[in-house]
C-alpha positions in Angstrom: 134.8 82.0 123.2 134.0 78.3 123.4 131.9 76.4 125.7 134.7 74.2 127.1 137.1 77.1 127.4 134.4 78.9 129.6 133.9 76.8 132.4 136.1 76.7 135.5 138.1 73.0 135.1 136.3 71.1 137.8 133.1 72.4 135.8 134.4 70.9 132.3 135.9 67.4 134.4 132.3 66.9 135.5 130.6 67.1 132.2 133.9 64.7 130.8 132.5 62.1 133.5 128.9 62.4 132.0 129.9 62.3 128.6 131.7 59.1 129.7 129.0 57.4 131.8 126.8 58.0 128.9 129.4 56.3 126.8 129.7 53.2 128.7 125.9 52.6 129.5 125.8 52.9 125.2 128.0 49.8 125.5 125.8 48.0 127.7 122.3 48.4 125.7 122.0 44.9 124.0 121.7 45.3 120.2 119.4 43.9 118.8 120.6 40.4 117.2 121.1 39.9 113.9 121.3 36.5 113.1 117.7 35.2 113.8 116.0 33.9 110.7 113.4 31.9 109.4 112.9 28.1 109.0 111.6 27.5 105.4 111.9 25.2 102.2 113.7 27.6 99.8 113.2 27.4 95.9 116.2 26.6 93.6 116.5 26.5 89.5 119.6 24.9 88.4 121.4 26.8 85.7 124.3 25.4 84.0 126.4 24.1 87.2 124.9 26.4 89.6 122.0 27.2 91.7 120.4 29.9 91.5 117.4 31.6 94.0 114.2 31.0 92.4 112.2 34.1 91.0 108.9 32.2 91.5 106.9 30.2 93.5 106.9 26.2 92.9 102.9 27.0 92.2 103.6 29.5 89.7 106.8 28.5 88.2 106.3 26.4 85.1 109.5 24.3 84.3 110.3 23.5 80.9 111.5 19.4 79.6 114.7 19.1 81.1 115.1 21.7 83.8 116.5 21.0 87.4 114.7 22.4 90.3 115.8 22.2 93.7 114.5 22.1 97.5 116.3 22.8 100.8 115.1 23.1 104.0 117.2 25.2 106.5 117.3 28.0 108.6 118.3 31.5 106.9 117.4 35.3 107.2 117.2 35.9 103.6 118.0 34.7 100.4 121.7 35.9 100.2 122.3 33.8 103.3 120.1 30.4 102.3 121.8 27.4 102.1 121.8 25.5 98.9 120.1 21.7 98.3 122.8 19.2 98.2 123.6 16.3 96.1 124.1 15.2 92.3 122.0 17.9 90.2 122.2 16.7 86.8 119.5 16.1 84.5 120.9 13.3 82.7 121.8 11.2 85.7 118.4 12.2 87.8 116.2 11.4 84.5 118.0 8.2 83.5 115.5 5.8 84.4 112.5 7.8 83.0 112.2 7.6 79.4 110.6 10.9 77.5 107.0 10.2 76.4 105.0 12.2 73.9 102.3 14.7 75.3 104.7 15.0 78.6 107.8 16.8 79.7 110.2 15.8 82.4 111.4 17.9 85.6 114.6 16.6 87.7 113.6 17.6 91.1 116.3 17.5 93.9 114.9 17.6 97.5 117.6 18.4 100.4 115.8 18.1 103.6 118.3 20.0 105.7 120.6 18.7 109.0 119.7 18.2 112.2 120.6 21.7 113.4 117.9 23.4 111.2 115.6 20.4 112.3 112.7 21.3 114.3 112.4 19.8 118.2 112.1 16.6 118.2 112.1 16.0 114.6 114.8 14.2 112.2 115.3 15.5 108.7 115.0 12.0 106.1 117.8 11.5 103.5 118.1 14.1 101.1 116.6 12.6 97.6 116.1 13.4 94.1 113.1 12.6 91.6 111.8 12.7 88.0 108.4 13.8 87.9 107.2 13.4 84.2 104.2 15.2 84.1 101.8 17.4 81.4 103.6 19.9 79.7 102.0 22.9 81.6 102.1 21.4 84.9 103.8 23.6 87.8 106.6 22.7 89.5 104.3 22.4 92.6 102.4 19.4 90.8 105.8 18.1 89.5 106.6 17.9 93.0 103.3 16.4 94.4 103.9 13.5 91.7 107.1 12.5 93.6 106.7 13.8 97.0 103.6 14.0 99.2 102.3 14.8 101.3 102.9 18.2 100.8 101.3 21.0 103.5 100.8 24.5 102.3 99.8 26.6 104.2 96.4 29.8 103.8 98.7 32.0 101.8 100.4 29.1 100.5 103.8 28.9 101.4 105.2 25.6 100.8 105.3 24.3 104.9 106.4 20.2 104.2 107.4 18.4 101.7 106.8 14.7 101.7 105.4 15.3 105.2 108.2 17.4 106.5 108.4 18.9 109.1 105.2 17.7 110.6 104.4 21.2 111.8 105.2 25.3 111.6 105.9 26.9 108.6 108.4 29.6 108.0 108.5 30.6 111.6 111.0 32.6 113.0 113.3 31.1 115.4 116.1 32.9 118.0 120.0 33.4 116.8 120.9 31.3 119.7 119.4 28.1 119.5 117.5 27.5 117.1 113.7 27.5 118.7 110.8 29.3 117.8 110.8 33.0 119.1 107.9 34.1 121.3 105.7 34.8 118.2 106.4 31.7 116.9 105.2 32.9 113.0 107.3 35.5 111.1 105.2 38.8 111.4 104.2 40.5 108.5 107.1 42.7 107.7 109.7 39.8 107.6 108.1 36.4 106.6 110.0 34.3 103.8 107.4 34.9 100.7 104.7 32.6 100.2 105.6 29.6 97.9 109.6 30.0 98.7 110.1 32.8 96.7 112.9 35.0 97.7 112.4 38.0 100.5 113.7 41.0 100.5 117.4 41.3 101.2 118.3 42.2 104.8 122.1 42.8 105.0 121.8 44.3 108.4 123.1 47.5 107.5 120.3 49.6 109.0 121.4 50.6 112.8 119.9 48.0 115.3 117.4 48.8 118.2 120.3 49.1 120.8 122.1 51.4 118.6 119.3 53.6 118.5 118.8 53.7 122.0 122.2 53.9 122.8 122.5 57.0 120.8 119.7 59.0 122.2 120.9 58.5 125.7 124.4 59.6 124.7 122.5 62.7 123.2 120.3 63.5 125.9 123.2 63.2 128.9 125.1 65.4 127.0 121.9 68.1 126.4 121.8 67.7 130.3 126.2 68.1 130.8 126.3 71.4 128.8 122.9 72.9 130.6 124.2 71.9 134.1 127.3 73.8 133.2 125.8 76.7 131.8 123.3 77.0 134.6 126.5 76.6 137.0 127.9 79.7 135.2 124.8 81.5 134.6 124.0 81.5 138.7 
């Protein structure tokens, strides 16, 4: 015989009510957002007429003669999400003015310095630009782009903070999904900053169950424990 069918009616009604209390203060527990991310400079190679997330940081990266690398600063959570730099991206038109030289090798460089919205208070973001740093053929992007843009701030596990001077201050910190600010810790912890030098982090499409979720579940679990012992301990005494 089966639980339900052993209890009087006004027994089983009761245990319905928990069950649905349970249910509604599962509703109520605030999940935990998931569209806070991190304000960064993200990394771009150009390939063919696409960008594509960089697999290396600017002070590792070693661009060949004739590659297009890209900047943006925005706010994202990841690199699946990050938004893209802006603007003409061709070699060809970027390089025009700066004739090859022997001993040297040439580097379009597009730097998209983001919109207002991903700005930090009471800073503006300057015109997006673009740049041909000729430079020695081993250089790093990260020197191509100190020819053409300082000053650039890094920061002591150097992540690429400002480019050309912006922003003026932070560095990859984390900021709320509702308005943009800095959360209370200010810096991404440990477990979720945006990789030093722009590199990509690891892909966080929010399919894992959130905080609230969690919560929410084990309160359903443990009313319900409580619903079937009331009842048995009804029909037990």
């Amino acid at each position: 015989m089966t639980l339900g069918r052993s209890l009087h009616p006004g027994r089983r009604r009761a245990a319905a009510r928990v069950l649905l209390l349970a249910l509604a203060l599962l509703l109520l527990v605030p999940a935990q957002a998931q569209a806070a991310g991190y304000r960064y400079w993200s990394f771009w190679d150009r390939s063919g007429d696409r960008w594509v997330y960089a697999t290396q940081g600017p002070s590792t990266a070693r661009p060949s003669d004739g590659d297009v690398q890209g900047f943006r600063f925005a706010v994202s959570a990841d690199s699946s999400d990050a938004d893209q730099p802006r603007g003409a991206a061709s070699f060809d038109a970027i390089c025009a003015r700066t004739p090859a030289k022997d001993g040297t090798k040439r580097v379009a460089l597009v730097i998209d310095f983001g919109t207002a919205a991903d700005a930090p208070s009471g800073e503006t973001p300057p015109a997006a630009r673009s740049a041909c740093a000729r430079v020695s053929p081993d250089a790093t992007t990260a020197e191509a782009l100190a020819s053409v843009a300082k000053p650039l701030r890094y920061d002591t596990s150097a992540m690429l903070c400002a480019i050309a001077g912006y922003p003026r201050t932070g560095c990859g910190e984390q900021v709320s999904s509702s308005d943009g600010t800095p959360t209370a810790e200010g810096t991404p912890a440990a477990e979720g900053t945006p990789p030093a030098d722009g590199t990509p982090k690891q892909k966080d499409d929010g399919s894992g169950p959130s905080v609230g979720l969690i919560a929410g579940g084990a309160l359903v679990a443990v009313l319900a424990g409580a619903a079937v012992w009331q009842a048995r301990r009804r029909r037990n005494g």
